[in-house]
Biopython code that builds the backbone (N, CA, C, O; Angstrom):
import numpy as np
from Bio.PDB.StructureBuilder import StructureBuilder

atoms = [
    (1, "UNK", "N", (15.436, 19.238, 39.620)),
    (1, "UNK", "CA", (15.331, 18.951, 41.031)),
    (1, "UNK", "C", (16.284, 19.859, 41.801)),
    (1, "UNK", "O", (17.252, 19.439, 42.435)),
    (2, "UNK", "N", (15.903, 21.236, 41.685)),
    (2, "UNK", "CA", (17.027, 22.068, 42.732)),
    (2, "UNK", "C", (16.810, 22.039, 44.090)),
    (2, "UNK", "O", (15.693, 21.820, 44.559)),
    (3, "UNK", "N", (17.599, 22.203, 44.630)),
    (3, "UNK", "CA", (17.174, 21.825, 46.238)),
    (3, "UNK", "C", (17.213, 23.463, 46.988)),
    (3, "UNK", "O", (18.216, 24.168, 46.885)),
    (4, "UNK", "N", (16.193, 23.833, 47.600)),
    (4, "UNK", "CA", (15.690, 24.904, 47.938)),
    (4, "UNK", "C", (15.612, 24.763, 49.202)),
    (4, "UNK", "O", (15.530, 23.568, 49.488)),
    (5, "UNK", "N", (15.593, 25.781, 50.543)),
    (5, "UNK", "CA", (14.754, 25.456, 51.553)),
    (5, "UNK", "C", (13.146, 25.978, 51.465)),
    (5, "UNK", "O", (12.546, 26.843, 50.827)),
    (6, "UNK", "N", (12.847, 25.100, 52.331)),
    (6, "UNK", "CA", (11.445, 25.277, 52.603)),
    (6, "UNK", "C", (11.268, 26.245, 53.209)),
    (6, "UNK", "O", (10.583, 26.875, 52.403)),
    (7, "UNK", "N", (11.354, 26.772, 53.928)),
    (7, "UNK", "CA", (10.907, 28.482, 54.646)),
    (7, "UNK", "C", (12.113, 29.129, 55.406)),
    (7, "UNK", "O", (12.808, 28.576, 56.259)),
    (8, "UNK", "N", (12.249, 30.651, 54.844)),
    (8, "UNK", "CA", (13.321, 30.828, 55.476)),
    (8, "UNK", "C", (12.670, 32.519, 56.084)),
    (8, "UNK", "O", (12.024, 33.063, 55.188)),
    (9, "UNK", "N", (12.722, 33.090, 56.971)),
    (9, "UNK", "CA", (12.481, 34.040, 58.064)),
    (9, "UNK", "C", (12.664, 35.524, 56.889)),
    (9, "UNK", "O", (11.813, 36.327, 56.508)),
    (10, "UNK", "N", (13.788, 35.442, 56.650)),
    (10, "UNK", "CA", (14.341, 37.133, 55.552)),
    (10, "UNK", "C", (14.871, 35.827, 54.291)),
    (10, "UNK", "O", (15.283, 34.673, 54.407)),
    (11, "UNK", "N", (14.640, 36.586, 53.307)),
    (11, "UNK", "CA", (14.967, 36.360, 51.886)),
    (11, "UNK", "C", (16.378, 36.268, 51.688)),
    (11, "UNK", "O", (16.953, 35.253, 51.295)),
    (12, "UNK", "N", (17.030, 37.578, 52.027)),
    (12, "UNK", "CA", (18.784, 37.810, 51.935)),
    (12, "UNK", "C", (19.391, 37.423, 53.735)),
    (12, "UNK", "O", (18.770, 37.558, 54.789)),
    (13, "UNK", "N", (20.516, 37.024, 53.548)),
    (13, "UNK", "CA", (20.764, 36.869, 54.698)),
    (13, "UNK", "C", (22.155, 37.746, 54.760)),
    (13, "UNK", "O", (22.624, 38.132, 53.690)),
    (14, "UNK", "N", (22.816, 38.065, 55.979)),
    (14, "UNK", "CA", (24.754, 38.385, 55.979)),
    (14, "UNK", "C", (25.292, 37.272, 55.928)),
    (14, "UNK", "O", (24.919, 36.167, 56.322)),
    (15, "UNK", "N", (26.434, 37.711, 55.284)),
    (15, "UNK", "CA", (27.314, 36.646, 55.405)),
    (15, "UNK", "C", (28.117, 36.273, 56.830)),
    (15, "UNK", "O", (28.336, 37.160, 57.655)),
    (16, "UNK", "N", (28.413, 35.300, 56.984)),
    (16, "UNK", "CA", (28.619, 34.523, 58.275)),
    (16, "UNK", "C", (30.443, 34.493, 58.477)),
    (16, "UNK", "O", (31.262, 34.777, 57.603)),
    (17, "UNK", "N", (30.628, 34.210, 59.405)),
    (17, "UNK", "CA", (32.257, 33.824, 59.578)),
    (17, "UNK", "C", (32.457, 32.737, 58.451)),
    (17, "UNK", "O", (31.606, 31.929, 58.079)),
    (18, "UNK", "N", (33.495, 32.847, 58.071)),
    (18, "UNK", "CA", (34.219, 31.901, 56.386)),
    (18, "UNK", "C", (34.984, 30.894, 57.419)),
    (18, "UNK", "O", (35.980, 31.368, 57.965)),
    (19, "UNK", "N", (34.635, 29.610, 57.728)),
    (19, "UNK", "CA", (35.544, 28.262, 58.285)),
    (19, "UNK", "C", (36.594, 28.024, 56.758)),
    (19, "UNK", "O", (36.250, 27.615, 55.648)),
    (20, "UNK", "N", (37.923, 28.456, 57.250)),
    (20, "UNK", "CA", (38.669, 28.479, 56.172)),
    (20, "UNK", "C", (39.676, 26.850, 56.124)),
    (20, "UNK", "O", (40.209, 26.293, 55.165)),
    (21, "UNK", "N", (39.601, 26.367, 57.976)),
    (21, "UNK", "CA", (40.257, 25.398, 57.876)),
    (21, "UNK", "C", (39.904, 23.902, 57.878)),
    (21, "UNK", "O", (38.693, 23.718, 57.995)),
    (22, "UNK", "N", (40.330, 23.258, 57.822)),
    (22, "UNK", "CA", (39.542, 21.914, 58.310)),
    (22, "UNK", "C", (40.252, 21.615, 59.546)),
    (22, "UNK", "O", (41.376, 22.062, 59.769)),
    (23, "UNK", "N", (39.583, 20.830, 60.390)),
    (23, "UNK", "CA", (40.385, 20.370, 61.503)),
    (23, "UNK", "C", (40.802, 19.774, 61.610)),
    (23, "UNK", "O", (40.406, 18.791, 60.984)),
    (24, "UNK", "N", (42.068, 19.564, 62.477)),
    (24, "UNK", "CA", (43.310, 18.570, 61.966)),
    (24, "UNK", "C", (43.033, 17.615, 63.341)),
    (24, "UNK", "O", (43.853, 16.745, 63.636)),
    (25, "UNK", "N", (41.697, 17.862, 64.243)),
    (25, "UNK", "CA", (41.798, 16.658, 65.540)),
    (25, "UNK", "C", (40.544, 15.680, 64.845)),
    (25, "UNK", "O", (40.657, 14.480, 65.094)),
    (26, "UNK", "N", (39.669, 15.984, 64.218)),
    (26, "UNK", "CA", (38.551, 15.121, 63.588)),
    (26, "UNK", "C", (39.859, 13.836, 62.704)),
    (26, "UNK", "O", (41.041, 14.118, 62.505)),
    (27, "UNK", "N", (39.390, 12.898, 62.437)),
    (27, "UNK", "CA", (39.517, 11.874, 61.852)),
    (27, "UNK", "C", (39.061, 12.309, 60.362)),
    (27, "UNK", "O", (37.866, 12.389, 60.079)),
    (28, "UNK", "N", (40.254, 12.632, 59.270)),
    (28, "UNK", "CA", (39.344, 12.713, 57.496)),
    (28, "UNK", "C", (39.133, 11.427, 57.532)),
    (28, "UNK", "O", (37.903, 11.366, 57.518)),
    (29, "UNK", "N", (39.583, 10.218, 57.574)),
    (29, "UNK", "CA", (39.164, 9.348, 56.793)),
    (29, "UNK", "C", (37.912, 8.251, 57.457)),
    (29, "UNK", "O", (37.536, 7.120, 57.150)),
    (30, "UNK", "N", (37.487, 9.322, 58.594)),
    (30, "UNK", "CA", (36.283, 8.752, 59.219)),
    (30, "UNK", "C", (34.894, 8.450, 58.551)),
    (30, "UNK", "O", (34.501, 9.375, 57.841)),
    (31, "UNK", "N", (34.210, 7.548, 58.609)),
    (31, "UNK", "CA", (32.915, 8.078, 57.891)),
    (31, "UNK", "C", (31.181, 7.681, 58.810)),
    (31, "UNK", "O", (30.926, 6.635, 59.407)),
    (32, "UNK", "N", (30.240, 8.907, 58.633)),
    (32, "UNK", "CA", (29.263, 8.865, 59.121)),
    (32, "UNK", "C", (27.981, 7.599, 59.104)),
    (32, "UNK", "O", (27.435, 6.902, 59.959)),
    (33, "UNK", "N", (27.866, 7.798, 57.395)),
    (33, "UNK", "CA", (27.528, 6.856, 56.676)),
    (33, "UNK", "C", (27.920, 6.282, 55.974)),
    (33, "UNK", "O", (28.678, 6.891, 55.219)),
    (34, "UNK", "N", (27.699, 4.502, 55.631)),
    (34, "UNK", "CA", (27.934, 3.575, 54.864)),
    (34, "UNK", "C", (29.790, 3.445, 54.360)),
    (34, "UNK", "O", (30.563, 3.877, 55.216)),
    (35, "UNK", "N", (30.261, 3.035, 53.404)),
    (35, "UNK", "CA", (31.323, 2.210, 53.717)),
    (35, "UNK", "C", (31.974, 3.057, 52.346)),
    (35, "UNK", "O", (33.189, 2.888, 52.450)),
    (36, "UNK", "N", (31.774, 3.675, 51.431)),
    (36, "UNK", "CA", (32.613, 4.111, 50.593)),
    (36, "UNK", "C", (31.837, 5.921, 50.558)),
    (36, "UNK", "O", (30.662, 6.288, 50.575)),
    (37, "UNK", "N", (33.119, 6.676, 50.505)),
    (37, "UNK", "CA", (32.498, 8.190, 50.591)),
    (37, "UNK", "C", (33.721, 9.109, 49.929)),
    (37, "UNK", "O", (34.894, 8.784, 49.742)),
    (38, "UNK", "N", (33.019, 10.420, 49.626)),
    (38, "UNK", "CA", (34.148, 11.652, 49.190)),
    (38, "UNK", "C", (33.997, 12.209, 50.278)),
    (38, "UNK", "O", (33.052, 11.888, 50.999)),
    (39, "UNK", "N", (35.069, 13.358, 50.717)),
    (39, "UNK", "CA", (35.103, 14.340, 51.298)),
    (39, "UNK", "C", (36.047, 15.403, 50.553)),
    (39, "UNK", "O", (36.715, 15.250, 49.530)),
    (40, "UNK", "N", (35.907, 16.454, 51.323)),
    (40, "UNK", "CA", (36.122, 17.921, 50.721)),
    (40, "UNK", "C", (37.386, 18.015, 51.587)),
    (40, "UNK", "O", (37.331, 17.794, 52.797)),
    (41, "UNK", "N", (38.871, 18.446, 50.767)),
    (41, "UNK", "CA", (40.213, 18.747, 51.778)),
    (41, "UNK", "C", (40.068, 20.080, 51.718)),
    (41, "UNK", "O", (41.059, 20.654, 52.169)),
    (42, "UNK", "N", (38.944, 21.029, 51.214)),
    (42, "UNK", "CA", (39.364, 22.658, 51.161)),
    (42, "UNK", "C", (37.889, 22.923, 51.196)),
    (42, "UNK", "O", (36.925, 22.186, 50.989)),
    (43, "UNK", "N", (38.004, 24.322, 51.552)),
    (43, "UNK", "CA", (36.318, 24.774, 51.897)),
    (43, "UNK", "C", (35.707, 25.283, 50.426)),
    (43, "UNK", "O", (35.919, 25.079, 49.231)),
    (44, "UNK", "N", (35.256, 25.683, 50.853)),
    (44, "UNK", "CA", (34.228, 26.476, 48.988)),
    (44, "UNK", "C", (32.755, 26.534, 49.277)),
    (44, "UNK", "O", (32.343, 26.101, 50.354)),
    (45, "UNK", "N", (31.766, 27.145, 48.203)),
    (45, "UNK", "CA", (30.864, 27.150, 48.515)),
    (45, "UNK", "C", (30.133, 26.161, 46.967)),
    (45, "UNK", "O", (30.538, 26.462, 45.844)),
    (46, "UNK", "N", (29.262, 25.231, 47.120)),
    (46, "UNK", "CA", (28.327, 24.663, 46.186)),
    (46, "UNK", "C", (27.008, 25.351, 46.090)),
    (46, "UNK", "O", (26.429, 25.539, 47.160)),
    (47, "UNK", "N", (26.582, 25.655, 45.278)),
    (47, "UNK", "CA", (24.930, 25.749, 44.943)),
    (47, "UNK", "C", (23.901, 24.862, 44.762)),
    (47, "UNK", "O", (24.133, 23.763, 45.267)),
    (48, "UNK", "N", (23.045, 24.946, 44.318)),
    (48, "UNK", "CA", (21.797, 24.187, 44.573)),
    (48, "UNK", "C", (22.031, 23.481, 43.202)),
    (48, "UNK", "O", (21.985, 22.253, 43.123)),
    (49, "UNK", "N", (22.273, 24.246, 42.164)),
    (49, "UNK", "CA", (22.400, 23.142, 40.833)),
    (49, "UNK", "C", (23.415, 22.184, 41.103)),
    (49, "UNK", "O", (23.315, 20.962, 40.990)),
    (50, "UNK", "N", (24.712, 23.053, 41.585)),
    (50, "UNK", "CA", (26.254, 21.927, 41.760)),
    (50, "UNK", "C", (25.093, 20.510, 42.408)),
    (50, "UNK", "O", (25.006, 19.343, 42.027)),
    (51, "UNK", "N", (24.647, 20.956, 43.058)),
    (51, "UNK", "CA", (24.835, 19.387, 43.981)),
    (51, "UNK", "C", (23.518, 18.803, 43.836)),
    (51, "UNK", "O", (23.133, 17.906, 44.587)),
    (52, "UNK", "N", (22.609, 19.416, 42.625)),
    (52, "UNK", "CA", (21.819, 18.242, 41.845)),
    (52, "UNK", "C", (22.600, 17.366, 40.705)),
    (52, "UNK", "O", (22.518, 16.160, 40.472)),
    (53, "UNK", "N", (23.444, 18.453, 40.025)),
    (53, "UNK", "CA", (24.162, 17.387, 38.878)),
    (53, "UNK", "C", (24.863, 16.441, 39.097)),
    (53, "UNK", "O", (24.903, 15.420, 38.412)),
    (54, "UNK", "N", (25.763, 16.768, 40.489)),
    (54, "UNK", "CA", (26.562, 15.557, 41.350)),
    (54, "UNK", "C", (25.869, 14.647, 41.629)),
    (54, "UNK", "O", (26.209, 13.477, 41.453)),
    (55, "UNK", "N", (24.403, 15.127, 42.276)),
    (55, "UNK", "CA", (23.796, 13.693, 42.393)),
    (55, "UNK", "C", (22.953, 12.672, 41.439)),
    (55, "UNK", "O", (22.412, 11.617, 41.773)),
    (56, "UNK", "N", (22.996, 13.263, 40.211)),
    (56, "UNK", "CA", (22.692, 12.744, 39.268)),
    (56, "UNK", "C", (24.002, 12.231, 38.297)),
    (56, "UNK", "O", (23.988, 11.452, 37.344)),
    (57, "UNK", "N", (24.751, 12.722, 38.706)),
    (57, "UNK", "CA", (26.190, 12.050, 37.363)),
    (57, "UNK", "C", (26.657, 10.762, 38.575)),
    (57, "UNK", "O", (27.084, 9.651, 38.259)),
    (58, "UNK", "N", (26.487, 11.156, 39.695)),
    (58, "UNK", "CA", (26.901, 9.803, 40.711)),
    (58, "UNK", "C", (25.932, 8.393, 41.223)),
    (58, "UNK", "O", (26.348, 7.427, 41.862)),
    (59, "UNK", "N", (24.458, 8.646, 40.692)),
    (59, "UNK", "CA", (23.506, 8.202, 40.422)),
    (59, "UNK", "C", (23.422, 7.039, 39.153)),
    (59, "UNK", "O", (23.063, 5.862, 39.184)),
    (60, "UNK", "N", (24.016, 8.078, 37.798)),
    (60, "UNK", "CA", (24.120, 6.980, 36.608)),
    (60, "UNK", "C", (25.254, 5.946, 36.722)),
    (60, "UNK", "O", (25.086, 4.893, 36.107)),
    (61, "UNK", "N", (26.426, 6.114, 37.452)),
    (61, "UNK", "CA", (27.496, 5.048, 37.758)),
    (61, "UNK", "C", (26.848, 3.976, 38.498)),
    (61, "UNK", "O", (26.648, 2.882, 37.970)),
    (62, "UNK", "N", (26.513, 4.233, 39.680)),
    (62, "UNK", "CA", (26.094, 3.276, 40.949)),
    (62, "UNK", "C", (25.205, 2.768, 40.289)),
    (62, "UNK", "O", (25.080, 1.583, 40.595)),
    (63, "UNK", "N", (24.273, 3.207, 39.248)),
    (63, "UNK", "CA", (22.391, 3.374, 38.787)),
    (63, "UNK", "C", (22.017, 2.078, 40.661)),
    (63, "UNK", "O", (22.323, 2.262, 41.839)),
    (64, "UNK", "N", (21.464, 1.230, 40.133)),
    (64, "UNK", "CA", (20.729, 0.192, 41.795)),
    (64, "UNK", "C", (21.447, -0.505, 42.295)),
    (64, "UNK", "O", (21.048, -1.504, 42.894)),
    (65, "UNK", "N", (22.843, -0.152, 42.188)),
    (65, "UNK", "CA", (23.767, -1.076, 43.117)),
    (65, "UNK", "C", (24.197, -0.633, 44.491)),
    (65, "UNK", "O", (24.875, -1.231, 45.327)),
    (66, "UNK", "N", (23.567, 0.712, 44.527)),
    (66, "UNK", "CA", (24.268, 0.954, 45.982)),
    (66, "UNK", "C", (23.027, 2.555, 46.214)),
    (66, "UNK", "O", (22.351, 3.135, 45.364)),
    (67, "UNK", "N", (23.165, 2.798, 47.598)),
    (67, "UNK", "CA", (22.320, 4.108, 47.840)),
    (67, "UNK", "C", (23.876, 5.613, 47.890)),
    (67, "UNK", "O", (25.082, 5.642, 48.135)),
    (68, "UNK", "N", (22.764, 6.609, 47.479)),
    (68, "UNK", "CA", (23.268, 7.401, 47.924)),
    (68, "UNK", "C", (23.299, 8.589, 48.778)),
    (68, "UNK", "O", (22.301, 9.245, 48.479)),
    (69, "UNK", "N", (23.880, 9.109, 49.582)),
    (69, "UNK", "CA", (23.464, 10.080, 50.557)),
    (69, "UNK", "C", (24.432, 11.296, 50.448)),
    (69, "UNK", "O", (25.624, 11.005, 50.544)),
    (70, "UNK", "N", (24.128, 12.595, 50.266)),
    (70, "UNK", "CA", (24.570, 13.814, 50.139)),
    (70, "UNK", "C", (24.491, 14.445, 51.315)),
    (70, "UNK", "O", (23.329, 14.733, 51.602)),
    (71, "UNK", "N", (25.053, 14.672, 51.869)),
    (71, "UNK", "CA", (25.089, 15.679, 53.932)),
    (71, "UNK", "C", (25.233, 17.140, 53.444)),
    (71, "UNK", "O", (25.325, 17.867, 54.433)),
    (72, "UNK", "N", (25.293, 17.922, 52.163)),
    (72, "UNK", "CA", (25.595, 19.156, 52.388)),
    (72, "UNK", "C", (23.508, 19.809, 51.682)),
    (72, "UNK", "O", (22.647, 19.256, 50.998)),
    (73, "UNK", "N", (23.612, 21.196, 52.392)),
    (73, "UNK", "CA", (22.377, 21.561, 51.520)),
    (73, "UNK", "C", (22.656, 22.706, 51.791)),
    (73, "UNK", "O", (23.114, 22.977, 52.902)),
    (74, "UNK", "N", (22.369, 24.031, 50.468)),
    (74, "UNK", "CA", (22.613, 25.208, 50.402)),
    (74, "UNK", "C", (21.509, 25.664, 51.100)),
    (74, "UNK", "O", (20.335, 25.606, 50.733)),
    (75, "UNK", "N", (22.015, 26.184, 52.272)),
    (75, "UNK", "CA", (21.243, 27.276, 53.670)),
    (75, "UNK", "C", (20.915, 28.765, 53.072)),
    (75, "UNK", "O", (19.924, 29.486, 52.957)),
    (76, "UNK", "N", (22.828, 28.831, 52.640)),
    (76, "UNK", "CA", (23.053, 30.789, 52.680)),
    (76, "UNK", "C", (22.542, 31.118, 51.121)),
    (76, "UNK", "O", (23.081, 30.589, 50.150)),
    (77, "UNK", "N", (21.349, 32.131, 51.001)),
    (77, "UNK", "CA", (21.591, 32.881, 49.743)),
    (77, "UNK", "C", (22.249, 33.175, 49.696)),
    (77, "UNK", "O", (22.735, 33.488, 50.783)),
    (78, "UNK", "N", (23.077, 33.444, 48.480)),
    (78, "UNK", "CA", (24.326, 34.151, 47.766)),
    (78, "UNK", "C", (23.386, 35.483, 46.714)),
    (78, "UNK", "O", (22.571, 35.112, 45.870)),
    (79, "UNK", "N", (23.695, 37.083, 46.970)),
    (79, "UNK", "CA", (23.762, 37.764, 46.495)),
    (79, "UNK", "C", (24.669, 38.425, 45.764)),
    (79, "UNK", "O", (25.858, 38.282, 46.047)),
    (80, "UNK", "N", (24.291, 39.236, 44.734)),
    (80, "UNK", "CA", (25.117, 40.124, 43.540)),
    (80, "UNK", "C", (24.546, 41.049, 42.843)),
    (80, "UNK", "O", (23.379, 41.096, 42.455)),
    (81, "UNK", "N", (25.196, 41.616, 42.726)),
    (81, "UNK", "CA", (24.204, 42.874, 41.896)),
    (81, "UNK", "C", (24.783, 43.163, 40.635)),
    (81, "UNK", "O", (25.997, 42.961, 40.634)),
    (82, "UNK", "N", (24.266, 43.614, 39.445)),
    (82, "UNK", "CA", (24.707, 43.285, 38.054)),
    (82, "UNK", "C", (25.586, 43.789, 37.894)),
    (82, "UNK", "O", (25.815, 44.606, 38.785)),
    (83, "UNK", "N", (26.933, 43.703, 36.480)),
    (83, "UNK", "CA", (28.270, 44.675, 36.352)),
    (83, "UNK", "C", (27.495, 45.977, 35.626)),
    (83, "UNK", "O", (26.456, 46.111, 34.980)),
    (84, "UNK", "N", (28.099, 46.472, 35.884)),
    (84, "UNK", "CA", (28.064, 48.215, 35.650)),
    (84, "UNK", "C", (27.155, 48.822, 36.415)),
    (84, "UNK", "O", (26.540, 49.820, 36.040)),
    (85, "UNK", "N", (26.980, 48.181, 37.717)),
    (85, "UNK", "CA", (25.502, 49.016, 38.595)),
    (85, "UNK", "C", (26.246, 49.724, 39.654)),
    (85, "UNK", "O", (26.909, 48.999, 40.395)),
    (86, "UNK", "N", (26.274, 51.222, 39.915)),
    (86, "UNK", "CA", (26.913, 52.014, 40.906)),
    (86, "UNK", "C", (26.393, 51.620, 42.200)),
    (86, "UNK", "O", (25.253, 51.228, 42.450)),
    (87, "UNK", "N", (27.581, 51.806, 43.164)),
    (87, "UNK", "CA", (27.415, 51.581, 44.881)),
    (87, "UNK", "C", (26.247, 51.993, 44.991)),
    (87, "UNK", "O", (25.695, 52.804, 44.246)),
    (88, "UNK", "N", (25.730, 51.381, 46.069)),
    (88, "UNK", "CA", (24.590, 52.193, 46.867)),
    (88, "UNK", "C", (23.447, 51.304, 46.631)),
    (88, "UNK", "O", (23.500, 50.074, 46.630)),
    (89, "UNK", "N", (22.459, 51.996, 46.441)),
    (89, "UNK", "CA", (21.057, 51.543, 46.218)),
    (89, "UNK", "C", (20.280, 50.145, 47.039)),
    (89, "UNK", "O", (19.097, 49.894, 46.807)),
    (90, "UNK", "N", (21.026, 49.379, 47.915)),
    (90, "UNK", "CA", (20.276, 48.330, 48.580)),
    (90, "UNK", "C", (21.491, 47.258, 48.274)),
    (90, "UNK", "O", (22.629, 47.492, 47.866)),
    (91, "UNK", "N", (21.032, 46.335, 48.521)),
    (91, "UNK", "CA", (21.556, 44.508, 48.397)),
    (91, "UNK", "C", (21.000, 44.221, 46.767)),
    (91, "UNK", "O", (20.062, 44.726, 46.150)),
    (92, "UNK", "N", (21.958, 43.239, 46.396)),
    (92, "UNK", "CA", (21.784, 43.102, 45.486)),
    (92, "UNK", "C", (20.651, 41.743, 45.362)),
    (92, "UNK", "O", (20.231, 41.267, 46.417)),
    (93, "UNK", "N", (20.121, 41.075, 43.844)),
    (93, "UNK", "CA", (19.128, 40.074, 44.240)),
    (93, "UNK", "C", (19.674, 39.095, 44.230)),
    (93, "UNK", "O", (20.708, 39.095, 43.563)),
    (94, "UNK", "N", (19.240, 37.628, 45.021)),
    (94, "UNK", "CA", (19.456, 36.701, 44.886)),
    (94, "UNK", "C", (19.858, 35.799, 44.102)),
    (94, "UNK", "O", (18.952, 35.066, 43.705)),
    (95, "UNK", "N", (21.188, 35.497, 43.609)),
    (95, "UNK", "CA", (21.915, 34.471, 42.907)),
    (95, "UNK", "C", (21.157, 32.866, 42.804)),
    (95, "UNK", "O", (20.396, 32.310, 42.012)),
    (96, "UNK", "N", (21.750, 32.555, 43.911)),
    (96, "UNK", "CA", (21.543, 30.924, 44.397)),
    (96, "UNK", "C", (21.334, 30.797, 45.701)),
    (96, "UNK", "O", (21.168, 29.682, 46.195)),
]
sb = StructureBuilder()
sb.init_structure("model")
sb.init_model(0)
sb.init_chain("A")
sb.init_seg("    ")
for serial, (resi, resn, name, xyz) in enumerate(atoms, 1):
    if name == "N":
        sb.init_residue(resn, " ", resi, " ")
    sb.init_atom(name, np.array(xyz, "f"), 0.0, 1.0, " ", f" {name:<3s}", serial, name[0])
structure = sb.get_structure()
């Protein structure tokens, strides 16, 4: 169950400004939904597998005692191009 988007305009995208901080006027220990939650104290990036296995290893604990809801979904392709391949030649292909 990887989570993909459904249609996206260009295949590769640029990379965007890096939000390196969290904000210190938001409320962390606020929450959107329901009454018990994680949050993230540092930025990073997850992939599409990370945050199927999370929702499946957090799935077998709870199994029908409680719902669960995930707020993040991988937008940005992540590109790379293989080791030992010289500069130049284009963008590399799609990672995750």
């Amino acid at each position: 169950m990887l989570i993909i988007p459904r249609n996206s305009k260009f295949k590769k995208q640029q990379k965007r400004k890096a939000f390196n901080r969290i904000s210190k006027s938001t409320n962390l220990f606020e929450l959107n939904f329901g009454s018990v939650g994680l949050k993230a104290l540092e930025h990073g990036q997850l992939n599409s597998k990370q945050i199927s296995t999370l929702f499946q290893t957090i799935n077998k604990v709870i199994k029908k005692k409680g719902k669960l809801k995930i707020n993040v979904f991988p937008h940005l392709p992540v590109t790379s191009k293989p080791i030992e391949v010289r500069m130049g030649k284009g963008k590399g292909n799609v990672d995750f």
